[in-house]
C-alpha positions in Angstrom: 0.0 0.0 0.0 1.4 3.6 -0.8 0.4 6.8 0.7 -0.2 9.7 -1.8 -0.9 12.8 -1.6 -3.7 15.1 -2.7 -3.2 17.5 -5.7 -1.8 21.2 -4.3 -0.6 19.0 -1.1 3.1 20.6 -0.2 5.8 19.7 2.3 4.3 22.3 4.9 1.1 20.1 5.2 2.9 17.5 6.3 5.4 19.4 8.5 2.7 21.5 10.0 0.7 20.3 12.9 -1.6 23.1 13.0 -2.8 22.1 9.4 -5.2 19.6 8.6 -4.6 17.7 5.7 -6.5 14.7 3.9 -5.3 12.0 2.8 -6.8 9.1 0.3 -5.5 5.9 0.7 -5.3 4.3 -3.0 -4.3 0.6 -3.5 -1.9 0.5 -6.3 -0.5 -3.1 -7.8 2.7 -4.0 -9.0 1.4 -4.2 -12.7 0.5 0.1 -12.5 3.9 0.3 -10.7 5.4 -1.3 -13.5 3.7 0.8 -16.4 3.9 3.8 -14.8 7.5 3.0 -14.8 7.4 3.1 -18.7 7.3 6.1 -19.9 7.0 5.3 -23.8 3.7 2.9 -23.3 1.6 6.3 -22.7 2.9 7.6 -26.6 1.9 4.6 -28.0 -1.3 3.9 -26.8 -2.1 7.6 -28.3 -0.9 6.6 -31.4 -2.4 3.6 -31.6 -6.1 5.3 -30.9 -5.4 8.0 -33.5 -4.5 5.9 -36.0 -7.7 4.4 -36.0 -9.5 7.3 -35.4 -10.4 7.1 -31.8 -9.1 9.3 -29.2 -9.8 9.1 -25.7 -9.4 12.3 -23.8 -8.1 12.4 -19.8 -12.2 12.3 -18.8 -12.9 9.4 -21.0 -15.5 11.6 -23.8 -14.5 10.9 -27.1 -13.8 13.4 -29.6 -14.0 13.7 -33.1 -10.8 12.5 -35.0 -9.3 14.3 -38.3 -8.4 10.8 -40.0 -9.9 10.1 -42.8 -12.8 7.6 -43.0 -10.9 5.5 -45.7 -8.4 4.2 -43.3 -11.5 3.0 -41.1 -11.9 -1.0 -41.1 -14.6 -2.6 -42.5 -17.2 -3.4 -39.8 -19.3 -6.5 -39.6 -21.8 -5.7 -41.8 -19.3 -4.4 -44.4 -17.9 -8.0 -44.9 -21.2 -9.5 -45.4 -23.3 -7.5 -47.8 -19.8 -7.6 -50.1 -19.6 -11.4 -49.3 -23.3 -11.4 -50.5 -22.3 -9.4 -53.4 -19.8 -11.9 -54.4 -22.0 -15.1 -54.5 -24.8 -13.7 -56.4 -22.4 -12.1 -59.5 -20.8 -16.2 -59.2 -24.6 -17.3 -59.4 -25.3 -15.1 -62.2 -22.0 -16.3 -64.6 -22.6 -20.1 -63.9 -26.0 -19.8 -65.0 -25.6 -18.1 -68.1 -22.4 -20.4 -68.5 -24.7 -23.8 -68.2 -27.0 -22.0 -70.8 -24.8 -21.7 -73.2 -23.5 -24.7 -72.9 -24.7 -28.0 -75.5 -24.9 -29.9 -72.2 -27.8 -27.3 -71.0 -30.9 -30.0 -71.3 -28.8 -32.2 -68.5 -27.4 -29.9 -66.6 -30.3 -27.5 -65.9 -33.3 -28.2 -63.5 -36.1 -30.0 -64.6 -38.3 -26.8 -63.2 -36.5 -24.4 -65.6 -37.0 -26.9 -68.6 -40.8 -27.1 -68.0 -41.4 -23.4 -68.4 -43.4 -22.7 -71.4 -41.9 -20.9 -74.3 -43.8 -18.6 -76.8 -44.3 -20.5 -80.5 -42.2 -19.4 -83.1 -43.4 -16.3 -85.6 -43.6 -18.4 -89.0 -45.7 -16.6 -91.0 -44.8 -14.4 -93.6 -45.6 -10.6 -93.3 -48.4 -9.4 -95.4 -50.0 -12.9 -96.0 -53.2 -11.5 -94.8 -56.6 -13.7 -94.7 -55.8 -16.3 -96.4 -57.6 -19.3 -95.1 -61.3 -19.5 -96.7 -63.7 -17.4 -94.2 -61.0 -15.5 -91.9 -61.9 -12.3 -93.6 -65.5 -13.0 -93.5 -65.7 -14.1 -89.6 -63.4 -10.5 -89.0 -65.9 -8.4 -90.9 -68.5 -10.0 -89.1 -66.9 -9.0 -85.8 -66.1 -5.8 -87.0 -69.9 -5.5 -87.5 -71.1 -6.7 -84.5 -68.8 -4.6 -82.1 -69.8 -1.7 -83.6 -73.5 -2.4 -83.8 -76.1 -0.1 -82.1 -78.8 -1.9 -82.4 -79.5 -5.1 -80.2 -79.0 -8.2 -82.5 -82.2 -9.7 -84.0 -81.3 -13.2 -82.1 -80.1 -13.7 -78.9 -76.8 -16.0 -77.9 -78.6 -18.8 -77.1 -80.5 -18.6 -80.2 -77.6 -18.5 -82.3 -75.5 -21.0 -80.4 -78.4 -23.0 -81.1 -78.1 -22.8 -85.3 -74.3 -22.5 -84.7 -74.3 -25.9 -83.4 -75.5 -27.1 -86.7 -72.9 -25.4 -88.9 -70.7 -27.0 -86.6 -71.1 -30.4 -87.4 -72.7 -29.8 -91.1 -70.6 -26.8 -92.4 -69.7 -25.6 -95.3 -73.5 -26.4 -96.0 -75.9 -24.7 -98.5 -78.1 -22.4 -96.4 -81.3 -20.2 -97.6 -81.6 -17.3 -95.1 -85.2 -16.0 -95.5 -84.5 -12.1 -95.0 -81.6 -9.3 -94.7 -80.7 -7.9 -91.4 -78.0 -6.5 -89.1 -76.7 -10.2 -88.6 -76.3 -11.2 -92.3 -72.9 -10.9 -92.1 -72.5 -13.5 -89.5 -74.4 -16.5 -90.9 -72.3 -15.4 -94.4 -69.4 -15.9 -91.8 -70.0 -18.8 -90.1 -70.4 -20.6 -93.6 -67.2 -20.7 -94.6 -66.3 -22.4 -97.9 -70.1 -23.2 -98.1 -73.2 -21.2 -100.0 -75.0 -18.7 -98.2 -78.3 -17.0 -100.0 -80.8 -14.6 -99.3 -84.1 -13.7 -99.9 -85.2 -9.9 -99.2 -88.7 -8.4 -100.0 -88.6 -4.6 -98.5 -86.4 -3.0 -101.7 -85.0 -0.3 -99.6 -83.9 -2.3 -96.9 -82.1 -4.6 -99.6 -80.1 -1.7 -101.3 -78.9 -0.3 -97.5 -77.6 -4.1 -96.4 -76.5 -4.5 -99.8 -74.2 -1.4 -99.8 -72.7 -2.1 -96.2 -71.8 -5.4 -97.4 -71.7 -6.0 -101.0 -69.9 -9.6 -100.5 -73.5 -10.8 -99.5 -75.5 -13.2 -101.9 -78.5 -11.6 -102.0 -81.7 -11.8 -104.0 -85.0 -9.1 -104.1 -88.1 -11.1 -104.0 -92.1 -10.6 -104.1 -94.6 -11.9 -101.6 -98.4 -12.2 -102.6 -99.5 -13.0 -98.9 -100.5 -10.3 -96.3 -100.1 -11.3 -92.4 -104.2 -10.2 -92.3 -104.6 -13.3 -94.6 -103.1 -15.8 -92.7 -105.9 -17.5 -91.0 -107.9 -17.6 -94.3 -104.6 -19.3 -96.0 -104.4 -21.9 -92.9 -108.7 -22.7 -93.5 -108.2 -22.9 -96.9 -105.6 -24.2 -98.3 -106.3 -27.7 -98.6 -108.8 -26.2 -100.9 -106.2 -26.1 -103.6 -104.7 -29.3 -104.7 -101.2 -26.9 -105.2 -101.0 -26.3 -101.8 -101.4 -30.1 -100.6 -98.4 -33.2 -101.0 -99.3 -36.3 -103.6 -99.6 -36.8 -107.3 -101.9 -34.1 -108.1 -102.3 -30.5 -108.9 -98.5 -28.9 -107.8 -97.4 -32.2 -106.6 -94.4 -33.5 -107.8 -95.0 -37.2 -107.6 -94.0 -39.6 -104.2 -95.8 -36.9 -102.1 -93.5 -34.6 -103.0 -94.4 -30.7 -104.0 -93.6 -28.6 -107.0 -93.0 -25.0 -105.8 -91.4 -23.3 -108.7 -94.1 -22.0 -111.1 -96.5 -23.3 -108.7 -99.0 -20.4 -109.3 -101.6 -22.2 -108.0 -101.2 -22.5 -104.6 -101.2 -18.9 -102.5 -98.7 -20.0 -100.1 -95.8 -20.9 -103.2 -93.2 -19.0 -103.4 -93.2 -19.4 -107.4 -91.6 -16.7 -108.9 -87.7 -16.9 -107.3 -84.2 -17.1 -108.5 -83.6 -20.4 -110.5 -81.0 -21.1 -107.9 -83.3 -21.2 -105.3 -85.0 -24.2 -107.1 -81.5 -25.9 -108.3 -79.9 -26.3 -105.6 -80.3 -28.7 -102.5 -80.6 -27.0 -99.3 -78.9 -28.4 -96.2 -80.4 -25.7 -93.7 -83.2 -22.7 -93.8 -83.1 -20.0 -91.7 -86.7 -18.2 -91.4 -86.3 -15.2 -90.3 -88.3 -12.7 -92.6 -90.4 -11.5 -94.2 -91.7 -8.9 -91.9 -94.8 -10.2 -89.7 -96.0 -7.4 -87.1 -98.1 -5.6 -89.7 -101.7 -6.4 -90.8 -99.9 -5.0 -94.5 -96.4 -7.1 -94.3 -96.2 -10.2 -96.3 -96.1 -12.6 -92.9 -93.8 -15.5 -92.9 -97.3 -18.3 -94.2 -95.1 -18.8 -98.1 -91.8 -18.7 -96.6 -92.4 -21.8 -94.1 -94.8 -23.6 -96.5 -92.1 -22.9 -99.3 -88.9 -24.6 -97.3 -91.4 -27.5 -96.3 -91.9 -28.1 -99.4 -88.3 -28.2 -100.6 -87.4 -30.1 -97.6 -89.9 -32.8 -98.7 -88.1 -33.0 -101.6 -84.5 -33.8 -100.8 -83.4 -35.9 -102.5 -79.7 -36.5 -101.0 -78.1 -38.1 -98.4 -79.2 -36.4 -94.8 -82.1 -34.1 -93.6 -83.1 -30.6 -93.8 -82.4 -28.1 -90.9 -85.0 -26.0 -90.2 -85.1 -23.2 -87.9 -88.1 -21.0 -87.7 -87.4 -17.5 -85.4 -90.2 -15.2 -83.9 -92.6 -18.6 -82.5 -94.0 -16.3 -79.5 -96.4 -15.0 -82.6 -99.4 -16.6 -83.5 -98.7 -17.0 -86.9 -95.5 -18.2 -86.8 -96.4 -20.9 -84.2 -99.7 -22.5 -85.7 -98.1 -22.6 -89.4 -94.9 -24.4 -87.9 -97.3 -26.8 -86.4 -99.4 -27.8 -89.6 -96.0 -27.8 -92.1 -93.1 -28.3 -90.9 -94.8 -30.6 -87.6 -94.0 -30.8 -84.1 -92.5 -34.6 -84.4 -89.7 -33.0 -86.3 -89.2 -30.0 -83.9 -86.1 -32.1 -82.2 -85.1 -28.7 -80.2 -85.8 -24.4 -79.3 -84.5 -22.0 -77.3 -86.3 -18.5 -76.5 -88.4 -17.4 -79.6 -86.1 -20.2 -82.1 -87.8 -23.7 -82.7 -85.2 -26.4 -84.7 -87.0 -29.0 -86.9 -85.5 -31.7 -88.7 -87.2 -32.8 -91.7 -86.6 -36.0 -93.4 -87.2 -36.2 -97.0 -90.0 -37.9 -98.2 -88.4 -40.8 -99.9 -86.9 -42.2 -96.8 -89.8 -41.4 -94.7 -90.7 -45.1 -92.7 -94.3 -43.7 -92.7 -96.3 -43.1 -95.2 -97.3 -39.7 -96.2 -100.8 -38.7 -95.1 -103.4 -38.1 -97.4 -104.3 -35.3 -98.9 -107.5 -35.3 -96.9 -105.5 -35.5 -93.4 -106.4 -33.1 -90.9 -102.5 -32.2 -91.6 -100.9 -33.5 -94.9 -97.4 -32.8 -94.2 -97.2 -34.3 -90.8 
């Protein structure tokens, strides 16, 4: 133990009596004696804290150092985030390495592999529509999405005849009547023949500027909707009108409707084509029938019963009739085209499917039957 004294503390307070001094009593080891003993350890440990940047003053506050903060050490998280740095630039040149590399399909993961990958472009520039009905379908859509009128059919209804074109197409289909969605059954007939049959002359030269593509015909009605129930009494007054060997009758209960003057409800006077050609599907949807002055739809249905009768190839005749909530429409789908060959409808659409008469397992009713075509 060593006795020292106080800062300020002189020989007199020690040699005086009359003073009072105080003393501490500090316990002191050999180890401080020893560095106290060096005198150069003091230097260096001030040289050491200012070289990296830290210097402690006599109080223990630390105090900003002039060094400069590139001679600091990297700290902790220094070493890691370049460490970090490191591995991902290695990840990055081994995987574009093993890409490159002919051995890719075995060295890569199976994940990676599995991804799917964009077709190649093979087409030509400029080849344009050129499969039979492209051009058609995107006129049709072009038509449709800037329509601003609500379609004359609904989806179902036209899913309905779709379904048909689907499994018969390309098909020769008569479309009774012009309208906003002519465009579309010319569309969805691709490669096949599409007609029409309009009888308002005004309406016909408007649809057939828009879309001059269109095979369309102008055609005359005798009838008048204010006629109809007259036409459905009387008709099997005139031996035109009625199935067999007589009067308009083609033979084998079939019916001739071209020049069939005769008979009110024959549509006699058409194109020749109309006549000529073997009709896969009808599609009645005109003439106009909300009128006590429009032609009604009595000729057109009797007409493509008629013609349906007499198919003579393989297959039967599609039929679909639109507009059924009416009156008319609904009683002369009943009495000519017949409800056992109504195989399907959907909203104001009824589908029949009409087998021709020459591979009918009945017999055809006689001309006196309460209904001769059924």
């Amino acid at each position: 133990m060593a006795a020292c004294t106080t800062k300020g503390q002189t020989k007199e307070h020690w040699s005086n009596p009359h003073i009072i001094t105080h003393t501490h009593t500090v316990s002191v080891s050999p180890t401080t004696l020893k560095k106290a003993a060096n005198p150069h350890r003091p230097a260096r440990a001030l040289a050491f804290r200012r070289a990296y940047g830290r210097t402690d003053t006599p109080r223990g506050r630390r105090v900003a150092s002039n060094t400069s903060p590139a001679m600091k050490p990297p700290g902790r998280r220094g070493l890691l985030f370049a460490g970090a740095c490191a591995l991902l630039l290695a990840a990055f040149y081994l995987v574009a390495a093993l890409v490159m590399t002919p051995l890719a399909p075995y060295l890569l993961p199976p994940l990676a592999l599995s991804l799917p990958c964009l077709p190649a472009v093979a087409a030509p520039s400029g080849s344009g529509y050129g499969a039979p009905g492209v051009a058609a379908l995107a006129d049709a859509a072009v038509a449709y999405a800037t329509m601003e009128t609500v379609p004359q059919q609904s989806r179902d209804e036209i899913s309905l005849s779709l379904a048909v074109l689907r499994r018969r197409a390309p098909l020769r289909l008569l479309v009774f009547g012009l309208g906003r969605d002519s465009t579309l059954w010319h569309a969805l007939n691709p490669g096949g023949a599409t007609v029409f049959l309009e009888e308002d002359p005004a309406w016909y030269r408007v649809v057939r500027a828009q879309s001059p593509f269109l095979r369309a015909h102008l055609v005359a009605y005798r009838t008048r909707l204010d006629q109809a129930d007259r036409l459905l009494a009387t008709y099997k007054d005139y031996p035109a009108c009625l199935p067999g060997s007589g009067g308009g009758g083609g033979g084998n209960g079939t019916l001739r409707v071209r020049g069939n003057w005769a008979c009110p409800l024959a549509l006699h006077n058409l194109p020749p084509e109309v006549y000529e050609t073997e009709w896969d599907m009808f599609m009645i949807d005109a003439p106009k029938g909300y009128f006590a002055a429009a032609p009604g739809r009595m000729a057109a249905i009797w007409t493509a019963a008629a013609l349906a009768r007499a198919r003579r190839g393989e297959g039967d005749t599609d039929v679909f009739l639109h507009d059924v909530d009416r009156r008319v429409e609904k009683t002369f789908a009943e009495e000519f085209l017949c409800d056992k060959y109504r195989v399907g409808g959907t909203g104001r659409l009824w589908h029949f499917r009409i087998p021709p008469v020459s591979r009918r397992g009945d017999a055809t009713a006689a001309a006196g039957g309460p209904r001769p075509f059924c």
